[in-house]
N, C-alpha and C positions, 0 to 999 in steps of 0.2 A: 878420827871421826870429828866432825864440824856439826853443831847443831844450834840452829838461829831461833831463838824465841821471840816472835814477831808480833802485832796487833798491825793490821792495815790503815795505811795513812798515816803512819805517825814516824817518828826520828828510826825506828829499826827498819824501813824502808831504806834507807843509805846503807844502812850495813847488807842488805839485801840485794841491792842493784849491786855492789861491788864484789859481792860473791858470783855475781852471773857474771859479771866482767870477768872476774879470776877466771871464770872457767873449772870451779873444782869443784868435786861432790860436797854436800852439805844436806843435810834435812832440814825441815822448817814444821816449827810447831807451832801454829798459830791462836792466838791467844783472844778474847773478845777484849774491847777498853771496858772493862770493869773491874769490879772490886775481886778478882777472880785473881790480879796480882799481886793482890796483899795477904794472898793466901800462906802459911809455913813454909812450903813446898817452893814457892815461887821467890818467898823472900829468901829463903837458901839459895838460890841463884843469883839474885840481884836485889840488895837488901833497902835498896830508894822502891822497891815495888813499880819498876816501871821497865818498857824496853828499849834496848835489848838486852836481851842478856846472850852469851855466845859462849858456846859450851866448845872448846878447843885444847889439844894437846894438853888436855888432863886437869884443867883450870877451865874457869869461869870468869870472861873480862863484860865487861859494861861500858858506855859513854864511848861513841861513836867514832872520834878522832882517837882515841885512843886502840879502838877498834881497827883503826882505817892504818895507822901507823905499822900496827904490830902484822895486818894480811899482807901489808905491801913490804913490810921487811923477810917475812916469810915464804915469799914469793916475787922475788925480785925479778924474777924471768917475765913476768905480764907488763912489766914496763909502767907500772902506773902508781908508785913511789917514787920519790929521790930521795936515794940515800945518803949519811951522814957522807961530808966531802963533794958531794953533788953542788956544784955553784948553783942550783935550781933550788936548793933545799931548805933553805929560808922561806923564799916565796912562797915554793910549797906546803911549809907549813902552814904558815899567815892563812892561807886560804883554805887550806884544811879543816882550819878551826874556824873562820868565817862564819862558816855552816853555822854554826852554836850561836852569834851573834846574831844573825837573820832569823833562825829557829825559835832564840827567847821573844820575841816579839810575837811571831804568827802564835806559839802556845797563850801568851798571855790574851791573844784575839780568838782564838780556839776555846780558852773556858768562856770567854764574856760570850760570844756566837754560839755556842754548841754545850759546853760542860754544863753552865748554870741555868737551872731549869723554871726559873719563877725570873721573870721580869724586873721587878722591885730589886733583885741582886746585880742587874748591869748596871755597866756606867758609860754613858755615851760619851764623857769626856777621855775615859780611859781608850774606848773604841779609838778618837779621832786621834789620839796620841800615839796609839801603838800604830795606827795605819800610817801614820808619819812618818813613824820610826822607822818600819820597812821601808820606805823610799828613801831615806836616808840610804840605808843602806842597798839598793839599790839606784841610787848615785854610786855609790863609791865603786860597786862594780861596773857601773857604766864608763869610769874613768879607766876603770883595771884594760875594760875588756874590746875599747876603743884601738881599732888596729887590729885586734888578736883574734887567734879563734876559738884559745884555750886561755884559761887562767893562769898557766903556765906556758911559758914561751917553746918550749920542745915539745908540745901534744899537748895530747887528752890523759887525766890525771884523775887520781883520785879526789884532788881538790876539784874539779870539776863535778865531778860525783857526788859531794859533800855538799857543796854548794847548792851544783844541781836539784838534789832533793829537797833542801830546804828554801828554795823557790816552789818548788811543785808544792809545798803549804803554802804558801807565803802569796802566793798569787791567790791564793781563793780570799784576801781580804785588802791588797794592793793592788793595781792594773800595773802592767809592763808597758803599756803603748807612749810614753813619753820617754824610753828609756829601749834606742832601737838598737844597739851592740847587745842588749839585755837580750831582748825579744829573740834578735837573731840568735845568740847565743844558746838559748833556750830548745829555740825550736833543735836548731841540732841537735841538743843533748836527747830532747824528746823522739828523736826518732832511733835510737840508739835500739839494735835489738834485747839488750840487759834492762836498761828502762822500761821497755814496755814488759818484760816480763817478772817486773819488780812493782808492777801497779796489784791492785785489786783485782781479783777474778771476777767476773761476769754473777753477778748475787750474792755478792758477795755483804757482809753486814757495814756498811761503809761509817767514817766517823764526819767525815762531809757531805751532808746530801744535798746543798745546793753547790754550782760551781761558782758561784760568787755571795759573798754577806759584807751587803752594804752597811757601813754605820750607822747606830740606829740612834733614834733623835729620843728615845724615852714616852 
């Protein structure tokens, strides 16, 4: 039994696209972004109160690369790990964990945009800062991904996956359009049949309701 505790739009979306990639049965419990995670119950599952949490082979793992490691060592036949001895499997990693690099940024643009609800608590210098910072790191993937069609040189991976999702935040407060290996890149991953059925449903309570938050000047 696989069982994904999820909130929509957030970092348990990667763990969720790579389970439709896997192709294997799993449930999904899906959870609202509130204080509903720091519930006893919830913090039994994953004790930072946040998601995912992944209920599997009789344990309970959390943090997304760690996640991405353990389906794809479990499931070597999907092709979307390389495993220990894989000349790939450096690379692989690096970008694996990428995800969490680009991710810390778009969350800390996620509470200034969306978390904090009075004014008085943003800070437009932090806004201009972390939107940098994403394009930073969207440079360094435009250098990865210059030539390529994957993050990795033998396909599509789970570090594409990782990545992938944490672009799908990362865009609602950085543009792609100067960064066109990015863009291309994107698009592919976005027409992925796992991706689209790792988004939001149609009414769903969403944590983004505009598709872009410009920084805001105070």
């Amino acid at each position: 039994m696989i069982r994904l505790h999820h909130c929509h739009q957030t970092r348990s979306m990667r763990t969720l696209w790579l389970l439709h990639e896997l192709g294997v049965p799993f449930d999904v419990v899906v959870h609202p972004f509130d204080r509903s995670l720091r519930t006893r119950d919830y913090l039994a599952l994953n004790p930072a109160g946040r998601v995912p949490a992944l209920e599997i082979d009789g344990r309970v793992l959390w943090e997304t690369g760690a996640i991405a490691e353990y389906l794809c060592e479990r499931h070597p036949e999907a092709g979307l790990g390389r495993m220990p001895g894989d000349p790939e499997r450096g690379d692989w990693l690096v970008w694996v964990h990428f995800a969490e690099t680009v991710s810390q940024h778009s969350a800390a643009l996620t509470q200034q945009h969306v978390v904090l609800y009075d004014d008085a608590m943003r800070s437009p210098v932090v806004m201009r800062l972390e939107a940098k910072r994403l394009e930073k790191c969207y440079a360094a993937l435009e250098g990865r991904l210059a030539g390529r069609d994957w993050l990795v040189g033998s396909g599509f991976s789970a570090a594409d996956v990782g990545v992938g999702q944490a672009l799908y935040m990362a865009r609602h407060f950085a543009r792609t359009e100067s960064f066109p290996a990015l863009a291309e890149w994107y698009a592919r991953i976005a027409a992925r049949p796992a991706f689209r059925r790792s988004l939001p449903p149609e009414g769903a309570d969403l944590l983004y309701r505009r598709d872009f938050y410009e920084a805001w000047d105070g």
